[in-house]
C-alpha positions in Angstrom: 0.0 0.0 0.0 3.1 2.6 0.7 4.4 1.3 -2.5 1.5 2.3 -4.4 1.0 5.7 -2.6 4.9 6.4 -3.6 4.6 5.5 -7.0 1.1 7.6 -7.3 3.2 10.4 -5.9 5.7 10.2 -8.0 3.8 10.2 -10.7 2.0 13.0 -10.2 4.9 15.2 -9.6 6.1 14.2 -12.9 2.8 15.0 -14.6 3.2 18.6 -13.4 6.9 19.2 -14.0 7.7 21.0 -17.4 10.9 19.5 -19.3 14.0 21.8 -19.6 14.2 24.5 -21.1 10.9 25.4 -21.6 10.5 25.5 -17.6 12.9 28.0 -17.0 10.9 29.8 -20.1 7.6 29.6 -18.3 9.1 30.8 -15.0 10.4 33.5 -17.0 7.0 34.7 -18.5 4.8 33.8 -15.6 7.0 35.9 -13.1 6.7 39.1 -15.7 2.9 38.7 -15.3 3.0 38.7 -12.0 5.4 40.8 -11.4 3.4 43.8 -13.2 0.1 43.9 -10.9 2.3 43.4 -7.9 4.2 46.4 -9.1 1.5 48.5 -10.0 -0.2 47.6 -6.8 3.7 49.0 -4.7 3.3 51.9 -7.1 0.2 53.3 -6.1 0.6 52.6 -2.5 4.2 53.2 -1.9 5.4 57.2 -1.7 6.8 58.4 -4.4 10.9 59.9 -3.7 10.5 61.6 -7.2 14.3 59.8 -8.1 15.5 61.2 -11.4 14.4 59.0 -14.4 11.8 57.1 -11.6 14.7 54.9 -10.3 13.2 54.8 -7.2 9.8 52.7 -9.4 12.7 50.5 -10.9 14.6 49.6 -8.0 11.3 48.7 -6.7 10.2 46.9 -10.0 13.8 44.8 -10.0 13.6 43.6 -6.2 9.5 42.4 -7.2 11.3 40.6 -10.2 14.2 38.7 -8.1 11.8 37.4 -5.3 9.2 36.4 -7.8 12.0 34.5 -9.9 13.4 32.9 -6.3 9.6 31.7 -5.4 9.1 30.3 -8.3 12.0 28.3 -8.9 11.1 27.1 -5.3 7.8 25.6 -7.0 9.6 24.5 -10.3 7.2 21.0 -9.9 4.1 22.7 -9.4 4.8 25.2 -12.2 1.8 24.3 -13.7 -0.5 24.3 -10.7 0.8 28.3 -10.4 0.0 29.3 -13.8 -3.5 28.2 -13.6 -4.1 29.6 -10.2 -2.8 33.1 -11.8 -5.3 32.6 -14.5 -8.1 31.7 -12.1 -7.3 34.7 -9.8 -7.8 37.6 -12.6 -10.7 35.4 -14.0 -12.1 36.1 -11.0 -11.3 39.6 -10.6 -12.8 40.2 -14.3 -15.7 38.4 -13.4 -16.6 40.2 -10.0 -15.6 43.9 -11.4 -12.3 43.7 -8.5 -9.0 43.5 -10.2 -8.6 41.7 -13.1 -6.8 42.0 -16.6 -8.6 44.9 -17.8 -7.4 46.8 -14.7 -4.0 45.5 -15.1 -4.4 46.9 -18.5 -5.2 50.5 -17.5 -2.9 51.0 -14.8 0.2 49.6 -16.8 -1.1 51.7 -19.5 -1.3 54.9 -16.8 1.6 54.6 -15.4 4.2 54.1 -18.2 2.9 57.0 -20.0 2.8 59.2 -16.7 6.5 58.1 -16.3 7.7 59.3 -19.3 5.1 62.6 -19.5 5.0 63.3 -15.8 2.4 66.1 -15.3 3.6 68.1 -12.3 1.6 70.3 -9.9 1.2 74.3 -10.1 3.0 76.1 -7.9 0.6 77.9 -5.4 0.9 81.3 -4.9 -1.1 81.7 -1.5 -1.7 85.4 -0.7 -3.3 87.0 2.1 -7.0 84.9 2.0 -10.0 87.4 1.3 -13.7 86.7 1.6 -15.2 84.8 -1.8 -16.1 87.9 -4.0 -20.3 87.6 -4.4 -20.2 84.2 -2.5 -24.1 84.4 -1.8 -25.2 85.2 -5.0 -22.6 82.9 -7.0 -24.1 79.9 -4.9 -27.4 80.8 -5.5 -26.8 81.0 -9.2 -25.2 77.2 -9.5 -28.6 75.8 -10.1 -27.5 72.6 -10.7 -30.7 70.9 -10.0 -32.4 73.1 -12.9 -33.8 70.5 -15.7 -32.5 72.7 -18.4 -28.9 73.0 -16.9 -28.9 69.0 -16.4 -29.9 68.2 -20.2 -27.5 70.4 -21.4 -25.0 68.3 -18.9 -26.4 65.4 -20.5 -26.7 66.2 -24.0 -23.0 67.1 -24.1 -21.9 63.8 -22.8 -24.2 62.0 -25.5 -22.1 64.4 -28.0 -18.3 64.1 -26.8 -16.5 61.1 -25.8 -19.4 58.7 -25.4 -17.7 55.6 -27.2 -15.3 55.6 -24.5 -14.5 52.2 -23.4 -12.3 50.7 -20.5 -12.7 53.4 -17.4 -15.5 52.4 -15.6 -14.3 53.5 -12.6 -13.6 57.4 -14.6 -16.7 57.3 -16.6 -18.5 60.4 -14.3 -14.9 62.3 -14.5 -15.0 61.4 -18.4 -18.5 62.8 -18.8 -17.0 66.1 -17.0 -14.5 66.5 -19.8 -17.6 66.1 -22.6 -19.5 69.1 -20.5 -16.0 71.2 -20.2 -15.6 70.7 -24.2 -18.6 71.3 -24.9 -18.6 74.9 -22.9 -15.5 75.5 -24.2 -15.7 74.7 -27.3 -18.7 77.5 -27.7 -18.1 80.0 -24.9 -18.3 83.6 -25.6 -16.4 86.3 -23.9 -18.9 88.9 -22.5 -17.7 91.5 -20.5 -19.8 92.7 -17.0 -21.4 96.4 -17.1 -19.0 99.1 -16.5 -20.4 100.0 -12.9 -20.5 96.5 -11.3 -20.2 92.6 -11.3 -23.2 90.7 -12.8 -24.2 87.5 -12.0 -25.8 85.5 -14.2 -27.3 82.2 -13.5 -26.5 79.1 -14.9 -29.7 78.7 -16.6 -29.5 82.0 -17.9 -25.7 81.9 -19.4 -27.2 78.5 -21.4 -29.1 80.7 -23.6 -26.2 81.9 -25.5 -23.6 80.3 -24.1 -21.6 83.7 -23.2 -20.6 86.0 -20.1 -17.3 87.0 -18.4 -15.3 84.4 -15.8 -17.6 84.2 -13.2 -20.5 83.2 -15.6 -18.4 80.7 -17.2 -17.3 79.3 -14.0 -21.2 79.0 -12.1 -22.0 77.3 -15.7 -19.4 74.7 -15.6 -19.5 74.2 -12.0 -23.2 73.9 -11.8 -22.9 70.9 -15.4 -20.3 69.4 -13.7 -22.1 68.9 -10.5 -25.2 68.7 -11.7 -23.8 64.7 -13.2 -22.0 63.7 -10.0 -18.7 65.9 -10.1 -17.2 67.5 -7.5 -15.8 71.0 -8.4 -15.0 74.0 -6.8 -14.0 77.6 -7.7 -10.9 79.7 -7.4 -10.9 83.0 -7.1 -7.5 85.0 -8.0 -6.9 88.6 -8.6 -9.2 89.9 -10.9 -10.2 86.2 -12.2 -12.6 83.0 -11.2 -12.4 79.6 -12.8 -13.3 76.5 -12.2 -12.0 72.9 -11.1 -12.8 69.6 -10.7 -11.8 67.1 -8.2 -9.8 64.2 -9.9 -8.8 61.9 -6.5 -5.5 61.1 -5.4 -2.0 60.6 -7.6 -3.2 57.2 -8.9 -6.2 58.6 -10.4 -4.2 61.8 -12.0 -1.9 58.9 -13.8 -5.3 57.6 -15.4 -6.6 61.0 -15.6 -3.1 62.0 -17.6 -3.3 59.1 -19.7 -6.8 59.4 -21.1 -6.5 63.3 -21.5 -3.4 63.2 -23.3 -3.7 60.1 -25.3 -7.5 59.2 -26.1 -9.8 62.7 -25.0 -8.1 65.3 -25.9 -4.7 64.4 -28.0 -4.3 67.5 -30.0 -4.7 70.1 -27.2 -2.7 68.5 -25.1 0.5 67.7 -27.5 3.8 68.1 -25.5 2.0 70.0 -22.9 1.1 69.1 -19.4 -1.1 69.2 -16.9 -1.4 71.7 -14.1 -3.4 71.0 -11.2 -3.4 71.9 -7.2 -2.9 70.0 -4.3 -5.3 70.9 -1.6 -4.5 70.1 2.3 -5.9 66.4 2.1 -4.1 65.6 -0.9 -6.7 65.5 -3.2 -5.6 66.9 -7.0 -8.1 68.9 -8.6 -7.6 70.0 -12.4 -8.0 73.4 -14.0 -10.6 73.6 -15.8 -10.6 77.7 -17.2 -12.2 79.1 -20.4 -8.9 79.9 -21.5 -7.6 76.3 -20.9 -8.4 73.7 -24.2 -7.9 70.7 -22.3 -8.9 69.9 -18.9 -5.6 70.8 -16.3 -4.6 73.6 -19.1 -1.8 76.2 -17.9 -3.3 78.7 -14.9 -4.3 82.5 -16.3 -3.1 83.1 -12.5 -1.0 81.3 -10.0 -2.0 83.7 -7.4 -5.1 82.1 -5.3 -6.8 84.3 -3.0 -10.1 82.3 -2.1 -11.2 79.2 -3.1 -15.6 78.0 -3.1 -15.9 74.5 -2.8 -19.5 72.8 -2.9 -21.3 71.2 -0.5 
């Protein structure tokens, strides 16, 4: 009876051994694949020390490539057994919408092309902080409830970027950049009256689609929110704008990517982004009338008040 269970044994371990070379070949392979999730998971977890030419992500990549390669050579006999349990594992994740090799995908995708265009924030002029110019009225005017301001929200993301495929978890963010390029895209320049600041509402400025900074910026707020975004305004000498919450540095490498290499290519050639850093560090993008992609360069760097929504 040992006999048999020996022999049994035996031959399953040789069932699941792979002959040489092609072992060392799979190991090879199978340690790259894992190897990138694991990474990607260090990279957007880990703090970034900014190394020139991101040797701080290599070093990190290299010592995830030497332990995999050590592990697996400890389970040459069962290489099998690990390449289907890989397989299974971001099956799963596919299958239950967790990680799985679309979002392996997208975040390799993110990252390389944030390494090699790194979009860097603004430097924040702070001065002395002043009350937010017309705050009552400018609240009152973000009527993003109104039907009319919410189909024009809507139409615009029916118009721009709606075969967009891939970025589930961006898809309200994406919608944002239809409503900002569709604003843009048609906004007028209007000056105020010569003796004093008007206020129009969002509903209002929809008519033509024209007004000065303010109206711009209670128009795009009140679309942007008005589809689930989060923006806020900033108010700098002489100037208000707009911008819209984008997450933490993770999502700004997906953010960088999809602006600058599906949404909006042209505008964003060999340019880069400029955003803020608030005191939580959460990034939130520019996004001004004079700006022709979302995170375009700052009319100001000066900020002396910012509005953010509740």
């Amino acid at each position: 009876m040992l006999e048999l269970k020996n022999i049994t044994f035996s031959q399953i371990r040789q069932s699941l051994q792979v002959k040489k070379p092609w072992d060392d070949v799979i190991i090879f392979i199978l340690n790259v694949l894992i190897a990138i999730p694991l990474f990607l998971i260090a990279h957007e977890n880990l703090i970034e020390l900014n190394w020139i030419f991101n040797f701080d992500r290599i070093l990190i990549f290299i010592v995830i490539i030497v332990l995999i390669q050590l592990l697996l050579r400890l389970l040459r006999t069962i290489i099998i057994i690990c390449i289907f349990l890989y397989i299974m594992l971001l099956f799963y994740g596919t299958t239950i919408g967790n990680y799985g090799f679309e979002s392996v995908f997208e975040d390799y995708n993110s990252m390389i092309y944030t390494m090699s265009d790194n979009p860097y924030p603004q430097d924040i002029i702070v001065s002395k902080l002043l009350p937010f110019p017309n705050k009552t009225k400018i609240l009152n005017a973000i009527e993003y409830q109104n039907p009319r301001v919410r189909n024009f929200a809507v139409m615009a993301t029916t118009k721009n970027f709606k075969n967009v495929r891939g970025y589930a978890d961006y898809r309200t963010i994406i919608q944002c950049f239809a409503v900002f390029k569709e604003i843009n895209e048609r906004w007028n320049y209007v000056s105020d009256p010569k003796d004093g600041d008007y206020i129009a509402t969002a509903s209002e400025s929809l008519n033509y689609l024209s007004g000065d900074c303010d109206d711009h910026s209670i128009l795009m707020a009140a679309c942007v929110r008005a589809i689930g975004g989060t923006p806020r305004l900033i108010h700098t000498k002489g100037h208000i704008y707009p911008e819209i919450l984008i997450g933490k540095m993770n999502d700004l490498e997906t953010v960088n990517f999809l602006i600058k290499n599906i949404l909006f290519t042209k505008e964003s050639y060999r340019k880069q982004l400029h955003y803020h850093i608030d005191e939580r560090n959460q990034i939130w993008l520019n996004l001004d009338y004079t700006a022709s992609y979302p995170g375009g360069p700052f009319m100001s760097e000066e900020i002396l008040g910012a509005l953010t929504l509740n």
